[in-house]
C-alpha positions in Angstrom: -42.4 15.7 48.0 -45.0 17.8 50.4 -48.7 17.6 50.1 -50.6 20.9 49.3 -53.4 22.5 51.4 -55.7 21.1 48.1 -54.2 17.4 48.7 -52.6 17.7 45.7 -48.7 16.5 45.9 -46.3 19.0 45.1 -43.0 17.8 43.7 -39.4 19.0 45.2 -36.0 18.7 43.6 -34.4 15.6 45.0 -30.7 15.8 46.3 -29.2 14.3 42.9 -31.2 17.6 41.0 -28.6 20.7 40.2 -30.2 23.5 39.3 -27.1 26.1 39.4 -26.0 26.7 36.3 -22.2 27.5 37.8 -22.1 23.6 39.4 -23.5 22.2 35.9 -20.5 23.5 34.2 -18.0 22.2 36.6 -19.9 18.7 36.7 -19.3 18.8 32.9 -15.6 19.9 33.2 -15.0 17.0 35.5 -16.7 14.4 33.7 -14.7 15.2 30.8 -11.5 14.9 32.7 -12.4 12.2 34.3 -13.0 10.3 31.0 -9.6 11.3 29.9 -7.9 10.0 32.8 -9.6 6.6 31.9 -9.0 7.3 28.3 -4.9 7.2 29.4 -5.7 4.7 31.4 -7.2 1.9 29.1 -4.5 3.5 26.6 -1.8 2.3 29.2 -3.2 -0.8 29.8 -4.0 -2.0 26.4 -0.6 -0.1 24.8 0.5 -3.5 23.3 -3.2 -4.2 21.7 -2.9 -0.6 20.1 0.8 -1.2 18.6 -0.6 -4.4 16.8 -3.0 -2.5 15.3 -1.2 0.4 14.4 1.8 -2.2 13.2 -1.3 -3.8 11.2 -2.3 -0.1 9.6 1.3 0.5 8.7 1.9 -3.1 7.0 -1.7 -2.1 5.1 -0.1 0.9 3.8 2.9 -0.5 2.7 0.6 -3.2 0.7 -2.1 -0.3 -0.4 1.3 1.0 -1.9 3.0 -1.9 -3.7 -0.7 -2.2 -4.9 -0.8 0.9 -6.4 2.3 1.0 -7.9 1.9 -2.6 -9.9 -1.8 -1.4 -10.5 0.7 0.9 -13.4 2.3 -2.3 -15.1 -0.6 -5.1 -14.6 -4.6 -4.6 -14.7 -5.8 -6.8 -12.9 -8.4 -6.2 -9.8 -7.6 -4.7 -6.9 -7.7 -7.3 -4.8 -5.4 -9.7 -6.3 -2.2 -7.0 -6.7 -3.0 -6.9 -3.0 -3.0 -10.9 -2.9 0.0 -10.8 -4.4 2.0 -8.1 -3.1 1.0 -9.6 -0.1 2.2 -13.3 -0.9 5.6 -11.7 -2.2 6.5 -9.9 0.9 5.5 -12.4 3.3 8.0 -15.0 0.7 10.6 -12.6 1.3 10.0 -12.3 4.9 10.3 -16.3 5.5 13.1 -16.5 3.6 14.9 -13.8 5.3 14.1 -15.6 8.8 15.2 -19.2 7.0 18.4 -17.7 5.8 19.2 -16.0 8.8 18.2 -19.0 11.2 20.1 -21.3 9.1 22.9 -19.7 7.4 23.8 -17.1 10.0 22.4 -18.6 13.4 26.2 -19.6 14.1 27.7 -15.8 13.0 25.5 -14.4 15.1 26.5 -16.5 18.3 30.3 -15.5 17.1 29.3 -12.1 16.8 28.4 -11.8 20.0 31.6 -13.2 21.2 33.1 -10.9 19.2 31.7 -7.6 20.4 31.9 -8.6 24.1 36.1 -8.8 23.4 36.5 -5.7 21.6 34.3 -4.5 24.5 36.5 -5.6 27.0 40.0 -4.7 25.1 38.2 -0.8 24.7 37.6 -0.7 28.8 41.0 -2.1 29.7 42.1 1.0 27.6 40.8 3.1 29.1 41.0 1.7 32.5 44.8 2.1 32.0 44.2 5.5 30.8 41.8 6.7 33.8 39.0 7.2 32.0 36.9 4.6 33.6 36.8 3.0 37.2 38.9 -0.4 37.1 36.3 -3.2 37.3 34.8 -5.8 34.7 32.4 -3.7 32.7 33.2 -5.4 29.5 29.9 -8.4 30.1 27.5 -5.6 31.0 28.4 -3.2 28.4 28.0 -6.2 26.0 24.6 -7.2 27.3 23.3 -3.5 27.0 25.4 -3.3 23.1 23.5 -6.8 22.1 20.2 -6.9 24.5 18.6 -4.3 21.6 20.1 -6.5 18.6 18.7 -9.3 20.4 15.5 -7.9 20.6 15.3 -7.2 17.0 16.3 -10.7 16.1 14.2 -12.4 18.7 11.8 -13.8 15.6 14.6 -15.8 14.6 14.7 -17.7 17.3 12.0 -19.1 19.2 9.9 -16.4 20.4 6.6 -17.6 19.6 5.2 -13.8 21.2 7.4 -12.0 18.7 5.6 -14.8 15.5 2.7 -14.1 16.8 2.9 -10.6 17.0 4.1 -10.4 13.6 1.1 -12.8 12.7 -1.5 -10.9 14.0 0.4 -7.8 12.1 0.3 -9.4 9.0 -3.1 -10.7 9.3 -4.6 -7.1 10.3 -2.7 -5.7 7.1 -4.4 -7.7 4.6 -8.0 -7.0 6.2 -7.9 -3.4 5.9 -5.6 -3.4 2.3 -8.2 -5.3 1.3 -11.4 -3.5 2.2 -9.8 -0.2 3.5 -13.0 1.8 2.7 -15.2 -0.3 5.0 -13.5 0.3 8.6 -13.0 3.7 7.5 -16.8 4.3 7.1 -17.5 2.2 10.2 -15.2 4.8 12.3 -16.6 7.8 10.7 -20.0 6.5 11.5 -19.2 7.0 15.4 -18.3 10.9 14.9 -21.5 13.6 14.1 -22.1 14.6 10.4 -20.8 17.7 10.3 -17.1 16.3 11.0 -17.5 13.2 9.0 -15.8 15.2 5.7 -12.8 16.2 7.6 -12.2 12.8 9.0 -12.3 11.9 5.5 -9.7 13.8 4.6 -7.7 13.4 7.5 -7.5 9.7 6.8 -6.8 10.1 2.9 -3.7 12.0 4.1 -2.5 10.1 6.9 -2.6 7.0 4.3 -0.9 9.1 1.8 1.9 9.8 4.1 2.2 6.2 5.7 2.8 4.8 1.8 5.2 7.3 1.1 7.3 7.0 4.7 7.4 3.3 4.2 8.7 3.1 0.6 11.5 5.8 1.7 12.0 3.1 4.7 12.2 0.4 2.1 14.6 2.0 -0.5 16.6 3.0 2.1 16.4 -0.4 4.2 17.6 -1.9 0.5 20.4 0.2 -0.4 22.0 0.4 2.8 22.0 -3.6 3.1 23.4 -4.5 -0.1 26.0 -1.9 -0.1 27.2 -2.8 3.6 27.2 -6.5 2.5 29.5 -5.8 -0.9 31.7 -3.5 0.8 32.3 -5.2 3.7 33.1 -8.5 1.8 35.3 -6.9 -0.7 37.2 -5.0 2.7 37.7 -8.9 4.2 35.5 -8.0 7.0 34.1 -11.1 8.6 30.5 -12.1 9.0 29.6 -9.2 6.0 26.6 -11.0 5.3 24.9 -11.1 8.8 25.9 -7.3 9.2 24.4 -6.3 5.4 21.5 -8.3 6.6 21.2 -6.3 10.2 22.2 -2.7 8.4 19.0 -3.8 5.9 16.9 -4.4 9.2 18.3 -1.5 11.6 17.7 0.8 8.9 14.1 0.6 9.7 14.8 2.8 12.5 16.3 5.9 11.6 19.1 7.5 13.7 19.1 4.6 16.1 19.7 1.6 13.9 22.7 3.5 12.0 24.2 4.1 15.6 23.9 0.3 16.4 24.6 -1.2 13.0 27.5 1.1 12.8 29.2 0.2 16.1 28.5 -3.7 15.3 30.2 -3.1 12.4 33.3 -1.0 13.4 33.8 -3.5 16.2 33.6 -6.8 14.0 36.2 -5.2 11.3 38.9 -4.4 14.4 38.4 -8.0 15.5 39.9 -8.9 12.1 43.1 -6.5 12.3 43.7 -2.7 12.4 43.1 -2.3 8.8 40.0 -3.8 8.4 38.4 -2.0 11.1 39.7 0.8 9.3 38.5 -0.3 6.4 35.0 -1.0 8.4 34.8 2.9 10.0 35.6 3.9 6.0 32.7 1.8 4.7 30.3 2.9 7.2 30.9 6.9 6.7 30.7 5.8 3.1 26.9 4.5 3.5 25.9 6.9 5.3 27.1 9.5 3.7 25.5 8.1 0.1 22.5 7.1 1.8 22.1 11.1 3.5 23.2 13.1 0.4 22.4 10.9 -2.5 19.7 8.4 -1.5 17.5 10.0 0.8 17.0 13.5 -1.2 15.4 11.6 -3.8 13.3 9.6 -1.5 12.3 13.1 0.3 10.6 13.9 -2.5 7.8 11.0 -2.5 8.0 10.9 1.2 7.3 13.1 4.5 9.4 15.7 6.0 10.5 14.5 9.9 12.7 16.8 11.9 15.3 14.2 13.4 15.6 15.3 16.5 11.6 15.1 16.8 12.1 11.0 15.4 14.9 10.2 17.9 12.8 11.9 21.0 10.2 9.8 19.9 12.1 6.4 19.3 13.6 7.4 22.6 10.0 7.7 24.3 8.2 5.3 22.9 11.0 2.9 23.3 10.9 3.2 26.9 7.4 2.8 27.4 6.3 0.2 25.3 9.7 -2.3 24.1 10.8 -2.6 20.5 7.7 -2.6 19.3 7.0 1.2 20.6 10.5 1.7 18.8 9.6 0.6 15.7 6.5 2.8 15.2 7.3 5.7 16.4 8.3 7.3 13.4 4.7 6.3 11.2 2.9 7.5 14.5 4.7 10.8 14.6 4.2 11.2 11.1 0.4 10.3 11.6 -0.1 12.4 14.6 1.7 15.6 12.5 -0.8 15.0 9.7 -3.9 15.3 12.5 -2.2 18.3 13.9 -1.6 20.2 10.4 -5.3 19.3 9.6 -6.9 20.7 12.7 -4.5 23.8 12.4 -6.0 24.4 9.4 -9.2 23.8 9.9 -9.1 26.0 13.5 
């Protein structure tokens, strides 16, 4: 600021003032990566915060669905067929945990005894064969075989972080099944007008495709349990009922959970003689094979269309990153994230 031959004051740009039009438009471009690099970063750092809540939106739209469909057979308010879908899955949750923390606790304690043998009788194989570097692999390979199933059945035990993950999932399912409409609007209030419609959208189709992913999940978790259980106890094959029971679960993750499932249950029918495993390996083509040609086409038809290799990749990634529970939702976050894409496509 100078002072003019008049005493008036004349003012001067300052050193924070650009005028250059060339430097405003990088000083945009680098706020904007900048707040993406802290957009990744708060992502990274709250990744377990943001799984809850997408574990929360998924368990909402397999509650919006189970609504829907006994909204068909019973008229009754919206709120109580979400009350009591709600109070039927969490029953048949508890009592999965009770009868697999009671009745099974013990199999599964022999089933890990089990595995790590036939573990160690397949490496002294092919130790004697050449294929593998003599040494005691058996105890690691087990730990890797049984650290996921573990994982998976860590509720049943005493992990009070996996309860209270599942809690807090629960909990965050019935408050937007309930009142889905109201955080919907509250979201769409942050973005301008003119994109408010398509955001709209976006979100009507994204729930449509959760509800119909997560009742193919269901069917097949259902089918692929029971039959596994029969099968396996008509074949002789021991512990049938803790590996129906973990089929049922694994089946949650597709691709992955048949892979595990399937050696668990190859493995435990060996341990009982060569013909039972045989009989095992024949039952577990046999699922699969019903569940693939029979089961899942008619499932395909009221759900979403996945490439597998795009599911795996993303079980694989998300896995790595952020623990079983990354694993679990990375097939309703692809399929979200394909619905936003396909939108904006079209839209663009």
């Amino acid at each position: 600021m100078t002072e003019a031959p008049d005493g008036q004051h004349v003012e001067e740009p300052g050193p924070t003032e650009v005028s250059d039009p060339l430097i405003r438009q990088e000083l945009r471009r680098a706020t904007v990566w900048i707040g993406l690099a802290i957009a990744i970063a708060l992502a990274w750092l709250l990744a377990q915060p943001l799984l809850l809540i997408v574990g929360g939106m998924v368990f909402a739209a397999m509650l919006d669905g189970g609504a829907r469909l006994l909204g068909r057979v019973l008229p009754i308010p919206r709120g109580a067929r979400v009350a009591l879908v709600a109070i039927s899955a969490i029953a048949f949750i508890v009592g999965v945990f009770w009868f697999a923390g009671v009745e099974l606790i013990g199999q599964f304690e022999a089933l890990k005894a089990v595995v790590t043998i036939q573990i160690e009788r397949m490496t002294s194989w092919a130790t004697s064969l050449g294929l593998m570097p003599a040494g005691n692999h058996a105890e690691a390979l087990g730990r890797q075989l049984m650290g996921s199933l573990g994982q998976l059945t860590s509720a049943v035990g005493t992990a009070i972080g996996a309860i209270s993950s599942l809690a807090m999932i629960v909990v965050l399912g019935l408050f937007i099944a309930l009142e889905p409409r109201i955080y919907e609007r509250g979201i769409a209030w942050l973005l301008p007008m003119r994109q408010r419609e398509g955001f709209y959208e976006t979100t009507e189709t994204m729930a449509w495709t959760l509800r119909r992913l997560m009742f193919g999940r269901l069917v097949g978790m259902a089918v692929e349990g029971v039959l596994v259980w029969i099968a396996l106890s008509l074949a002789g094959v021991p512990m049938a009922g803790l590996l129906g029971l973990i089929t049922g679960l694994l089946a949650f993750l597709p691709n992955i959970g048949a892979i595990i499932s399937g050696v668990l249950t190859i493995l435990v029918g060996f341990s009982a003689g060569t013909d039972t495993g045989l009989w095992a390996v024949a039952i577990y083509f046999g699922v699969q094979t019903f569940d693939g040609y029979v089961v899942l086409p008619i499932v395909a038809r009221r759900s979403v269309d996945l490439a597998p290799a795009l599911v795996l990749g993303a079980q694989i990634l998300f896995g790595a990153l952020f623990g079983i529970l990354g694993l679990a939702l990375a097939d309703p976050m692809v399929a979200m994230t394909k619905v936003a894409l396909e939108r904006r496509a079209r839209t663009a």
